[in-house]
Every structure is written in C-alpha cells, then in structure tokens.
Biopython code that builds the backbone (N, CA, C, O; Angstrom):
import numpy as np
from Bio.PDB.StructureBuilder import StructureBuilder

atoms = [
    (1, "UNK", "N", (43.386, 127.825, 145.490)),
    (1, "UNK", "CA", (43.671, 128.422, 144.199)),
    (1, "UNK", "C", (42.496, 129.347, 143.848)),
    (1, "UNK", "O", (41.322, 129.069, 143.601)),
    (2, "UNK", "N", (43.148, 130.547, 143.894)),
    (2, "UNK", "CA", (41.737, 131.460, 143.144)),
    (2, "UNK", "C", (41.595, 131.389, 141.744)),
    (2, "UNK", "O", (42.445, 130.853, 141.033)),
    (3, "UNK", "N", (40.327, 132.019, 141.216)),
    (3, "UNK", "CA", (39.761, 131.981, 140.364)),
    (3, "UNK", "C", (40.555, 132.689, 138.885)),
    (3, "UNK", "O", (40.356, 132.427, 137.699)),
    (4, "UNK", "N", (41.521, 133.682, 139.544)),
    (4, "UNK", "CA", (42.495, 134.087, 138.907)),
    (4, "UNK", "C", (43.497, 133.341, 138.238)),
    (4, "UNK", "O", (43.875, 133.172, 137.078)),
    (5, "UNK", "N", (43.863, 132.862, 139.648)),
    (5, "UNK", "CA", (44.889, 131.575, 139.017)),
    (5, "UNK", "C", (44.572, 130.235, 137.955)),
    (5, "UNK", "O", (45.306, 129.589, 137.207)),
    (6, "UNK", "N", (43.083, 130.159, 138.287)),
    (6, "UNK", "CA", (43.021, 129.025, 137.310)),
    (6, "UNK", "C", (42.975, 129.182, 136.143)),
    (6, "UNK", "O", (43.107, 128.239, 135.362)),
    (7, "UNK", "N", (42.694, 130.917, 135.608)),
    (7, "UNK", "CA", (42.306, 131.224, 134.486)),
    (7, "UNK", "C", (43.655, 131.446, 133.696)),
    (7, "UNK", "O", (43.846, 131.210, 132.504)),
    (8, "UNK", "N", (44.658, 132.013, 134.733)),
    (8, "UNK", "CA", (45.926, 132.107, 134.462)),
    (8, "UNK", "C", (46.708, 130.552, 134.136)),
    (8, "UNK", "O", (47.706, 130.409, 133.429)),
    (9, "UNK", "N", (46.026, 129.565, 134.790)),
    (9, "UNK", "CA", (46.686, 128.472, 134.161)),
    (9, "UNK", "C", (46.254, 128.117, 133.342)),
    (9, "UNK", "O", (47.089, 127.380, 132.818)),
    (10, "UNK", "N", (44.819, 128.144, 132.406)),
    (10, "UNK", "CA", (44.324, 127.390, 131.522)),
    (10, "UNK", "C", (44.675, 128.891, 130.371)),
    (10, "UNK", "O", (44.123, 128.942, 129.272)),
    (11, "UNK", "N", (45.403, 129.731, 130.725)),
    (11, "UNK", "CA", (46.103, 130.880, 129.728)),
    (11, "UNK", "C", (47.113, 130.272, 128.998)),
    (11, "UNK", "O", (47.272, 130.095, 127.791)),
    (12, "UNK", "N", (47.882, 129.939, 130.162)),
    (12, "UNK", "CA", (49.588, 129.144, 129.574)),
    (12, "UNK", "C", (49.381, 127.431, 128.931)),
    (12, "UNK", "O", (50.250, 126.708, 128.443)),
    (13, "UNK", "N", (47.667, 127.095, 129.184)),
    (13, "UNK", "CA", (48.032, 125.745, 128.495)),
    (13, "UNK", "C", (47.748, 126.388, 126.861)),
    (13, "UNK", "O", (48.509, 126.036, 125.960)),
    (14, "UNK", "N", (46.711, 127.252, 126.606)),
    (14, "UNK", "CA", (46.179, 127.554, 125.103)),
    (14, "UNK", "C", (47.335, 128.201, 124.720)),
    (14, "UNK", "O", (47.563, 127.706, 123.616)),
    (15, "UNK", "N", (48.244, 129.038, 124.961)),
    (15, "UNK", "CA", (49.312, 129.952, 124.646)),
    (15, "UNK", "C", (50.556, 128.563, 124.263)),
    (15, "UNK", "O", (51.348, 128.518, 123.322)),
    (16, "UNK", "N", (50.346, 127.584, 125.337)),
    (16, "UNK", "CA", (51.594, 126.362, 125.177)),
    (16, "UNK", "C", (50.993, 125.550, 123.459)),
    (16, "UNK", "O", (51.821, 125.025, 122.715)),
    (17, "UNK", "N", (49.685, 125.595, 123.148)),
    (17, "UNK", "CA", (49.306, 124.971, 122.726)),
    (17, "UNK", "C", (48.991, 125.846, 121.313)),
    (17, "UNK", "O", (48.622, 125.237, 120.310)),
    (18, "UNK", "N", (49.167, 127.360, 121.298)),
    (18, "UNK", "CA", (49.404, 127.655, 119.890)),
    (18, "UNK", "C", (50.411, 128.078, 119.780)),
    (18, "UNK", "O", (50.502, 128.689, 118.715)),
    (19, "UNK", "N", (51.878, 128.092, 120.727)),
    (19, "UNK", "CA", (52.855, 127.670, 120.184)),
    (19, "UNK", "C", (53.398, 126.517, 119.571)),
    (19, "UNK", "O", (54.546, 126.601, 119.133)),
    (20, "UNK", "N", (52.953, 125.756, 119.493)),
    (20, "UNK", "CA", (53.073, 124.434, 119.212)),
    (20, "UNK", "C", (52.990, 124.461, 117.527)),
    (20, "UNK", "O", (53.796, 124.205, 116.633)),
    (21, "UNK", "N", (51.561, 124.917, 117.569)),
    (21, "UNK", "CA", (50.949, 125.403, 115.724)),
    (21, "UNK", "C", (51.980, 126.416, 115.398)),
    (21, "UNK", "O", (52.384, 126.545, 114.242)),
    (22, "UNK", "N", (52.309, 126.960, 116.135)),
    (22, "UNK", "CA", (53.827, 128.368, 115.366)),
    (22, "UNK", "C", (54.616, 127.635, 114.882)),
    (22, "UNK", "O", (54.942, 127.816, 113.709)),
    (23, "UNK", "N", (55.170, 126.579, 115.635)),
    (23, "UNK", "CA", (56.253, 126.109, 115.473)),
    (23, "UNK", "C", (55.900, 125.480, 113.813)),
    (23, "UNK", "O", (56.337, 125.966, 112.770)),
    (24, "UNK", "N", (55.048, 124.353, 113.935)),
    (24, "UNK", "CA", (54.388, 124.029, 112.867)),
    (24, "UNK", "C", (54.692, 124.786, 111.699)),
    (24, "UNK", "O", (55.285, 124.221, 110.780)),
    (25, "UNK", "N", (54.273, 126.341, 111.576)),
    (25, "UNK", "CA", (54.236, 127.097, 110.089)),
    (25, "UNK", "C", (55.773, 127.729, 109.993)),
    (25, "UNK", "O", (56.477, 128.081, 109.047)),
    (26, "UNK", "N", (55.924, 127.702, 111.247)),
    (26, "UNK", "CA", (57.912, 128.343, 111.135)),
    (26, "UNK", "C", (58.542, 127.758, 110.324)),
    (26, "UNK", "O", (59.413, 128.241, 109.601)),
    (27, "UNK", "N", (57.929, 125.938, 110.376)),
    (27, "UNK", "CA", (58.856, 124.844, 109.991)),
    (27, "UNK", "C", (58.275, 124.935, 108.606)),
    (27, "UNK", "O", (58.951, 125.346, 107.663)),
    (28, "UNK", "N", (57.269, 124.627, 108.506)),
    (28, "UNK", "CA", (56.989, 124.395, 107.288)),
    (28, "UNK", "C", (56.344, 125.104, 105.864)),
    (28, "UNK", "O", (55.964, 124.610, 104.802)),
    (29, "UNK", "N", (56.434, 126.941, 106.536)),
    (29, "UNK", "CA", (56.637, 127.829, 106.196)),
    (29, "UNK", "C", (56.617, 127.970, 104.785)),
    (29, "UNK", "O", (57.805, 127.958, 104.461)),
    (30, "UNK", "N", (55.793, 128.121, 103.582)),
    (30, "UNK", "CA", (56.174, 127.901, 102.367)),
    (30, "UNK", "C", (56.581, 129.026, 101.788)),
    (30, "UNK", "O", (56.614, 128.977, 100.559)),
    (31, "UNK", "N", (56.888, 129.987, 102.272)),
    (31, "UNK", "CA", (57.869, 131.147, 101.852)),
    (31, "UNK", "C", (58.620, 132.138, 103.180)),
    (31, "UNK", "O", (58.205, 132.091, 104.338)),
    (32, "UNK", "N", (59.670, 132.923, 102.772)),
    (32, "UNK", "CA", (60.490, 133.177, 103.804)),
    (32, "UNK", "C", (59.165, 134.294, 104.923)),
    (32, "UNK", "O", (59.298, 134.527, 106.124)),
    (33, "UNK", "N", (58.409, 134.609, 104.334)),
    (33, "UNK", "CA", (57.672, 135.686, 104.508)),
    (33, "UNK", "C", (56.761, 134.832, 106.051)),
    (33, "UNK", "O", (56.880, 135.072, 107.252)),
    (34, "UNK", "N", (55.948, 133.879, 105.367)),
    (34, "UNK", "CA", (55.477, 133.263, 106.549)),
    (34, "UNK", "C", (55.717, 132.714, 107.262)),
    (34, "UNK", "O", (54.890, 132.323, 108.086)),
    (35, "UNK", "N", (57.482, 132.290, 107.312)),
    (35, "UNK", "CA", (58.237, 132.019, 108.512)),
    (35, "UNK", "C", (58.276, 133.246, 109.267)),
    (35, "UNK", "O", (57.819, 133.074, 110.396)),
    (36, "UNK", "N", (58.695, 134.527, 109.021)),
    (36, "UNK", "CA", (58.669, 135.802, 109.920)),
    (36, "UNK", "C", (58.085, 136.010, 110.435)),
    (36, "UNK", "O", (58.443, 136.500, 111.507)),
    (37, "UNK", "N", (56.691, 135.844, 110.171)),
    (37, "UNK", "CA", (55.567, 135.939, 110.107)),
    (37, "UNK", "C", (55.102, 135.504, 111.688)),
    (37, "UNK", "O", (54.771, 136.147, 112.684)),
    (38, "UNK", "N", (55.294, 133.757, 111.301)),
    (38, "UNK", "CA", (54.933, 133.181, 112.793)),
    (38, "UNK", "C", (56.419, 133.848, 113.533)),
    (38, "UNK", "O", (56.114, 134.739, 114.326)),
    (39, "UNK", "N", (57.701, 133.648, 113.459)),
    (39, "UNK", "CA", (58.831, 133.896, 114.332)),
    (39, "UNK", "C", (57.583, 135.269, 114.840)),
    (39, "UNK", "O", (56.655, 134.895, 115.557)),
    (40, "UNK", "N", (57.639, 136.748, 114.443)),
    (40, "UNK", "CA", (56.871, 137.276, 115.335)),
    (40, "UNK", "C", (56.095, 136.797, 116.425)),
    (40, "UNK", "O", (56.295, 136.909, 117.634)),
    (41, "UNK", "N", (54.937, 136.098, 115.632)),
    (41, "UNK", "CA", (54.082, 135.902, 116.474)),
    (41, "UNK", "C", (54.143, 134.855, 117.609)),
    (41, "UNK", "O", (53.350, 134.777, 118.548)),
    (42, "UNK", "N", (55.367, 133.949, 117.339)),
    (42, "UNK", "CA", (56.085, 133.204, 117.979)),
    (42, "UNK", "C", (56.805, 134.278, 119.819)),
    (42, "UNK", "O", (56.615, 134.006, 121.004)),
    (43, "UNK", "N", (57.435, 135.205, 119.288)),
    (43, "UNK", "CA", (57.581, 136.413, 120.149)),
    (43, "UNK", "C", (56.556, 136.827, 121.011)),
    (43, "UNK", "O", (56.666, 136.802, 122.237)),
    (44, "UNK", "N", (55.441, 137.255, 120.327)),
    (44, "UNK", "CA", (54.209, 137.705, 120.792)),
    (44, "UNK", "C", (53.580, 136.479, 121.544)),
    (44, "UNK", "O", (52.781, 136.769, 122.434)),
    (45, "UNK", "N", (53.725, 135.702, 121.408)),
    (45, "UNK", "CA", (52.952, 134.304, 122.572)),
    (45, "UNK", "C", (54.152, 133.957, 123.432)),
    (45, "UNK", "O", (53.920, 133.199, 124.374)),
    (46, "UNK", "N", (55.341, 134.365, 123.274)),
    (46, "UNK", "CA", (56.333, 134.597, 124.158)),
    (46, "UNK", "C", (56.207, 135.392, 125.559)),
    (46, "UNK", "O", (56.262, 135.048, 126.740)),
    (47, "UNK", "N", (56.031, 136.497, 124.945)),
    (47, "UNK", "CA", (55.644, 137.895, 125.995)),
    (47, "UNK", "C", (54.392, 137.713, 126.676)),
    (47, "UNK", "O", (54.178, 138.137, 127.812)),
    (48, "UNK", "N", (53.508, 137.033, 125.921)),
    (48, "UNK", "CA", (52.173, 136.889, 127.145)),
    (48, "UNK", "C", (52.725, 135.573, 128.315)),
    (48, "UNK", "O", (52.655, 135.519, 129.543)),
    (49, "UNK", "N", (53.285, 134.594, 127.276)),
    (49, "UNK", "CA", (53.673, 133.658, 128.926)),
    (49, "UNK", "C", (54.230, 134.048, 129.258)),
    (49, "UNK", "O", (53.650, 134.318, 130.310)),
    (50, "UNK", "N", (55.522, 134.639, 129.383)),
    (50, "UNK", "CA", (56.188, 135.473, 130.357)),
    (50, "UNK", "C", (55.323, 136.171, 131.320)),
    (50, "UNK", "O", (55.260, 135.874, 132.513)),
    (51, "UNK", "N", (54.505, 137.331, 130.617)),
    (51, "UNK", "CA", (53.605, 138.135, 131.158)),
    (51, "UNK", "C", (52.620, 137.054, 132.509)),
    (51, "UNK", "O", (52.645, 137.132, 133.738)),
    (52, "UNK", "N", (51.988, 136.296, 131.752)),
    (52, "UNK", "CA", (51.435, 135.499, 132.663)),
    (52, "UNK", "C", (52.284, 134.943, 133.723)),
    (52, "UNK", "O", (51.688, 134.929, 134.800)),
    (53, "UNK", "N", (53.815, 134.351, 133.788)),
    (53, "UNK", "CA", (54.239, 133.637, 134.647)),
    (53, "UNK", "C", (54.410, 134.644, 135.704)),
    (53, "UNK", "O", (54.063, 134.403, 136.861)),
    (54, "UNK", "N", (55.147, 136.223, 135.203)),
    (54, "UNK", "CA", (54.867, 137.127, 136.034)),
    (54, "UNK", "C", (54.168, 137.027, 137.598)),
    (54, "UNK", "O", (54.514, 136.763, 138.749)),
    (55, "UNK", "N", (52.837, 137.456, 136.767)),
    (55, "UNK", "CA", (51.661, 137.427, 137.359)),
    (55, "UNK", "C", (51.914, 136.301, 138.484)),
    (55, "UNK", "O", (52.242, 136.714, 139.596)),
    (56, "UNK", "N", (51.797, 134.990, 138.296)),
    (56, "UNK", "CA", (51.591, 134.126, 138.912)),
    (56, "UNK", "C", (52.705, 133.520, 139.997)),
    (56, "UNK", "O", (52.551, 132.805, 140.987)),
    (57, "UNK", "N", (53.774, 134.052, 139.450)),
    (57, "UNK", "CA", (55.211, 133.828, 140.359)),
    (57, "UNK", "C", (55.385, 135.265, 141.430)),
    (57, "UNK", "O", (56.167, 135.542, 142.340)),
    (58, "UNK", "N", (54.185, 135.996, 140.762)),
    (58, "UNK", "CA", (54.414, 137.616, 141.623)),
    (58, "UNK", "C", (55.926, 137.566, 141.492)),
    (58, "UNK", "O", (56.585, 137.268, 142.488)),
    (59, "UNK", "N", (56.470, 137.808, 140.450)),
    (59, "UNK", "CA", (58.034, 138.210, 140.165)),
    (59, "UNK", "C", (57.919, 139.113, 139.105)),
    (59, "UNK", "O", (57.806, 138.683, 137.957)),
    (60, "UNK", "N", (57.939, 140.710, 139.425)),
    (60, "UNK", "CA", (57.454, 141.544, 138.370)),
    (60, "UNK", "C", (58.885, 141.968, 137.584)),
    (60, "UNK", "O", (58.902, 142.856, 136.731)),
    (61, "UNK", "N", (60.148, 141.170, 138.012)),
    (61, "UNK", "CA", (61.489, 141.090, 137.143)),
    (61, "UNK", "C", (60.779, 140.219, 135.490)),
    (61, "UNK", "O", (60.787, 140.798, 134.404)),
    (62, "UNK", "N", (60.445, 139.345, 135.615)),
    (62, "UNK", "CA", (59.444, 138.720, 134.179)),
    (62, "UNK", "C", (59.119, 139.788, 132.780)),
    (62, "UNK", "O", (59.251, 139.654, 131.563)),
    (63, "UNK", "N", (58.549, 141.074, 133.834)),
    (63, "UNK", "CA", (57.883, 141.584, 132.986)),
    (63, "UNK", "C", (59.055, 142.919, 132.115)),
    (63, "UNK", "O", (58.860, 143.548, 131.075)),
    (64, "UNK", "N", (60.465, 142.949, 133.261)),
    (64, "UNK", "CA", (61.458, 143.498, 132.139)),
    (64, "UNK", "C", (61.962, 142.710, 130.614)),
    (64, "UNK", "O", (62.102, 143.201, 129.494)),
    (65, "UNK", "N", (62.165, 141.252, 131.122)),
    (65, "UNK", "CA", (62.369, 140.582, 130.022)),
    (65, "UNK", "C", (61.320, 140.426, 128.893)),
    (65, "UNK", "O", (61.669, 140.101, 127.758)),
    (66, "UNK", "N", (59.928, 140.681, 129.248)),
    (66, "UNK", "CA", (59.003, 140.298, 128.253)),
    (66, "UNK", "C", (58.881, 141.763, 127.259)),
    (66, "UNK", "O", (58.646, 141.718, 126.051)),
    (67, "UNK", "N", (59.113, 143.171, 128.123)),
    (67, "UNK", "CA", (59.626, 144.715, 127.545)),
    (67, "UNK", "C", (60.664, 144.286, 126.550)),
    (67, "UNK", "O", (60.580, 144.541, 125.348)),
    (68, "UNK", "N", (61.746, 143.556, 127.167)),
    (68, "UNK", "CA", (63.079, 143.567, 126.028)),
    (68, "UNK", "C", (62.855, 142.760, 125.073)),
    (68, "UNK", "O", (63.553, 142.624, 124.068)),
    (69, "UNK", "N", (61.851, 142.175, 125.347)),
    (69, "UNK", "CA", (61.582, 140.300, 123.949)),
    (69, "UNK", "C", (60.984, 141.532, 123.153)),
    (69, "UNK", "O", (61.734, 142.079, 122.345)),
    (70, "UNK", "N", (59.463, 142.101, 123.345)),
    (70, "UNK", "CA", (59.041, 143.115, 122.851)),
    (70, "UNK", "C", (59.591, 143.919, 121.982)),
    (70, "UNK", "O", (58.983, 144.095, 120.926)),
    (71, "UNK", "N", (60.964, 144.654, 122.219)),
    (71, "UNK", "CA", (61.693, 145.767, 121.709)),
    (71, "UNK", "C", (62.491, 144.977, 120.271)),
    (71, "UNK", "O", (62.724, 145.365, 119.126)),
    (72, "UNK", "N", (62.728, 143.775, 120.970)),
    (72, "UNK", "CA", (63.695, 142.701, 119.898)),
    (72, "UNK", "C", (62.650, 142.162, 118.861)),
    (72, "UNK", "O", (62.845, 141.933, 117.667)),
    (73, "UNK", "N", (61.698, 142.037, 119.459)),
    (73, "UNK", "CA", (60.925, 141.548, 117.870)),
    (73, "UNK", "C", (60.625, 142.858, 117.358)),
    (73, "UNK", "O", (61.017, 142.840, 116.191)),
    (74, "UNK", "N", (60.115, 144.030, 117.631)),
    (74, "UNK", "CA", (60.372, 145.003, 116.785)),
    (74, "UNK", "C", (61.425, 145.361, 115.921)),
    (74, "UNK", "O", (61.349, 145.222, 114.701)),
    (75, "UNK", "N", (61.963, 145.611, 116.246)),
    (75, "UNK", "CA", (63.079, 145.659, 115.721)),
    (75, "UNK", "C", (63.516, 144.412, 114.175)),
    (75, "UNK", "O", (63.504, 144.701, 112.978)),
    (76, "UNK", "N", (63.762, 143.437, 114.645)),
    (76, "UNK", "CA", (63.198, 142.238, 113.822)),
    (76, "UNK", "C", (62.368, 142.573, 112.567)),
    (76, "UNK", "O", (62.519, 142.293, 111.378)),
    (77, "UNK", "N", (61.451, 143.262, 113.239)),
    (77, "UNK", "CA", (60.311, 143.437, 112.225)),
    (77, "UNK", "C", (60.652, 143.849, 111.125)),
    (77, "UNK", "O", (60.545, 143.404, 109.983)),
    (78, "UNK", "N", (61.335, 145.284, 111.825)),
    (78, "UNK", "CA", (61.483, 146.575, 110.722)),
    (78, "UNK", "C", (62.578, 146.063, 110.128)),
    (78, "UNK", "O", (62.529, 146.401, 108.945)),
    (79, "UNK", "N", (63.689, 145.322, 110.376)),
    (79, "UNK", "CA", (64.643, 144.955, 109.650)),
    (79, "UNK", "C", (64.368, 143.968, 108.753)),
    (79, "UNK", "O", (65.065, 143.780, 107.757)),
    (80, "UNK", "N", (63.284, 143.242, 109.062)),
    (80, "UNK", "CA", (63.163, 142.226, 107.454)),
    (80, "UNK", "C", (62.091, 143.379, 106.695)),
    (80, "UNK", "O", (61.813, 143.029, 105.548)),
    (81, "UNK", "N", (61.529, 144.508, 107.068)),
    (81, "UNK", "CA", (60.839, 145.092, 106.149)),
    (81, "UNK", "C", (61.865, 145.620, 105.364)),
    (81, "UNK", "O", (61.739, 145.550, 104.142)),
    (82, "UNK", "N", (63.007, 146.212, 105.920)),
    (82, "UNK", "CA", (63.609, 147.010, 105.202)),
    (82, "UNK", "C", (64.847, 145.900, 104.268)),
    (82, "UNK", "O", (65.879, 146.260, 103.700)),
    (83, "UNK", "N", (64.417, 144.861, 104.358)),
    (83, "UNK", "CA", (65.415, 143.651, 103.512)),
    (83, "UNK", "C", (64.296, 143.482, 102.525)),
    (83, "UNK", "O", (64.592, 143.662, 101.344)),
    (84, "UNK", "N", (63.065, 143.166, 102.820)),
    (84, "UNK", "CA", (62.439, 143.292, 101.543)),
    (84, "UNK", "C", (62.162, 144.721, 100.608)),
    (84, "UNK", "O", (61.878, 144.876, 99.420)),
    (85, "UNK", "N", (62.327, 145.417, 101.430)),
    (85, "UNK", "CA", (61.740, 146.728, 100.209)),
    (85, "UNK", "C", (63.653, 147.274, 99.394)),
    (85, "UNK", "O", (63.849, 148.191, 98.597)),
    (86, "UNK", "N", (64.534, 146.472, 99.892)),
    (86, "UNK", "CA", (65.789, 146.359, 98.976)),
    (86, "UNK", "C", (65.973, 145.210, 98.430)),
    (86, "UNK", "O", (67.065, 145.120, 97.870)),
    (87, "UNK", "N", (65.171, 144.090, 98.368)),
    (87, "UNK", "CA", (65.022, 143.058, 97.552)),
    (87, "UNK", "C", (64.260, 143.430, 96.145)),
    (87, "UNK", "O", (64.156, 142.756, 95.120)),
    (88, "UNK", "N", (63.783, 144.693, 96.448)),
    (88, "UNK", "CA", (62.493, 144.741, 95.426)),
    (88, "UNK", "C", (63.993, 145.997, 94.561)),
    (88, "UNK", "O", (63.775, 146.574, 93.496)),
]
sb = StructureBuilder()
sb.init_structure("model")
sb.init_model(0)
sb.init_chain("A")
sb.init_seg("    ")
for serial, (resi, resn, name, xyz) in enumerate(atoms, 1):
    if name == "N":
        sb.init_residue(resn, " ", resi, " ")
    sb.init_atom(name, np.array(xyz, "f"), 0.0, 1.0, " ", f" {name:<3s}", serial, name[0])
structure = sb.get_structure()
C-alpha cells in the first residue's frame, strides 16, 4: 500500500465521519435554512468520496457521477434561493 493510498483511506474515514455530523444538523436542523444548508454540504462530502473512490478503484467513470452530483446540487442551490427571495 502506498503512501497515497493510505492517505486516501484515512480521507474517506474523516469525510465518513463528517457525514455523520451532516446528517446530525439535516435532522435536527432548527430552521429550513440549515437543513439546506448541510443537504449541500452533505453533496459536497458526497463528491469528494466519490472523487476519492475514483482515485483508488482507478475507475475514472466515478468522476462523471461526482460532475452530475455537482451540477444537481447547484442547481438545488439556486432553486431554494429563488424560493426564498419569493417568500420574502
């Protein structure tokens, strides 16, 4: 195991391990805002393990799906922005 790889595995345990805390504020979220909030960032620690398994499976098909997770939480984004600025 190279030196790469190990760093790449102790990537996916901290990434496994602040998804865990996402999940946490998703759930218990005290307004709709900071549920979105983590769901993003929930996305965004999505795309790096992907990204990482990539890497490590040398299967660079990974890294289309982690482009399309990418495009979908954008998207996401701008659509609860534009639900709040017609809430207002």
């Amino acid at each position: 195991m190279t030196f790469f790889e190990t760093t790449a595995y102790i990537a996916l345990v901290a990434i496994s391990v602040g998804i865990l805390f996402i999940f946490i504020r998703l759930l218990k979220g005290p307004s709709l805002a900071d549920r979105i909030v983590a769901l993003d960032l929930l996305t965004a620690a999505g795309i790096g393990f992907i990204s990482i398994l990539s890497f490590l499976y040398d299967k660079p098909v990974l890294l289309d799906a982690a482009v399309i997770l990418a495009l979908l939480a954008f998207l996401t984004t701008v659509a609860f922005a534009f639900y709040l600025e017609r809430k207002k």
